[in-house]
C-alpha positions, -999 to 999 in steps of 0.1 A, spaced: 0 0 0 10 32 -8 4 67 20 -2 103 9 29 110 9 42 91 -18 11 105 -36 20 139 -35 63 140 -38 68 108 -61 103 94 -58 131 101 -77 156 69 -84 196 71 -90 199 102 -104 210 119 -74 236 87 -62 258 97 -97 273 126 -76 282 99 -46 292 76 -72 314 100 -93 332 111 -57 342 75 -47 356 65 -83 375 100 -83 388 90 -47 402 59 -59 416 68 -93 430 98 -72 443 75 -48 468 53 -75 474 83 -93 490 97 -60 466 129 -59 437 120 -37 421 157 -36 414 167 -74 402 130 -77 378 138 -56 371 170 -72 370 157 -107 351 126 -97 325 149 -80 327 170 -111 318 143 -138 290 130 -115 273 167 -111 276 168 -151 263 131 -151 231 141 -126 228 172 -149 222 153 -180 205 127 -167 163 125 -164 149 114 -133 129 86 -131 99 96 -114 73 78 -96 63 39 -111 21 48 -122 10 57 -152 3 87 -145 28 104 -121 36 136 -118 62 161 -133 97 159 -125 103 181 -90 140 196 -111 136 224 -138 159 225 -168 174 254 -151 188 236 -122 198 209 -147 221 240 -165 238 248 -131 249 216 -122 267 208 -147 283 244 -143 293 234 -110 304 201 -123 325 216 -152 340 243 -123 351 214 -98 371 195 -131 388 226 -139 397 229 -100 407 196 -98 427 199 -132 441 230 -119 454 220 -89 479 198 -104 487 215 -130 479 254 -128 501 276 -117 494 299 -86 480 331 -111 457 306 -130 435 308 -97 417 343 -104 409 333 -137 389 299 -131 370 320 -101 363 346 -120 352 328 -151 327 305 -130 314 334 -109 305 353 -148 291 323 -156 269 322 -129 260 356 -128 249 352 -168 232 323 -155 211 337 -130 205 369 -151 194 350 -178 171 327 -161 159 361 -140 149 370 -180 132 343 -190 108 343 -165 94 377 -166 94 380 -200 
């Protein structure tokens, strides 16, 4: 049997687990590489960008409601995704003065982001 609950916020299924999933294969390819920190980063990057591209599978009836994530949220997690690879990239190989840069290009991007979608829904 099912309660009202379930009724009223179906269930969203492994979607959400890419993000835990991308951490721990980042940890342990960051492990043998000998750089435990941007595997972590880059793992949690490519499962962001995987969660971001991904639908949800919602609910099991027929007739189940909309998805609870808008295609705008979708959009700024693979941002963040893309921004912890480049971290995680960077901090083995960047030097020192690359770090204004990445910041600064993901806080634009965010900012264009948030304008944009500001945009679209009041016009």
């Amino acid at each position: 049997m099912t309660t009202v609950e379930e009724h009223e916020h179906p269930r969203q299924h492994g979607r959400h687990f890419l993000v835990l999933a991308g951490a721990l294969i980042g940890l342990g390819a960051g492990l043998i590489a000998g750089h435990p920190v941007p595997g972590i980063l880059i793992g949690l990057g490519l499962g962001f960008i995987a969660q971001g591209f991904l639908k949800p599978v919602v609910g099991t009836a027929p007739g189940s409601a909309a998805p609870c994530c808008s295609h705008g949220s979708r959009w700024i997690s693979v941002v963040v995704g893309l921004f912890m690879i480049i971290v995680g990239v960077a901090i083995i190989w960047a030097p020192r003065g690359f770090w204004p840069y990445i910041i600064g290009i993901f806080l634009i991007l965010m900012g264009i982001m948030i304008a944009a979608k500001s945009w679209w829904k009041t016009g």
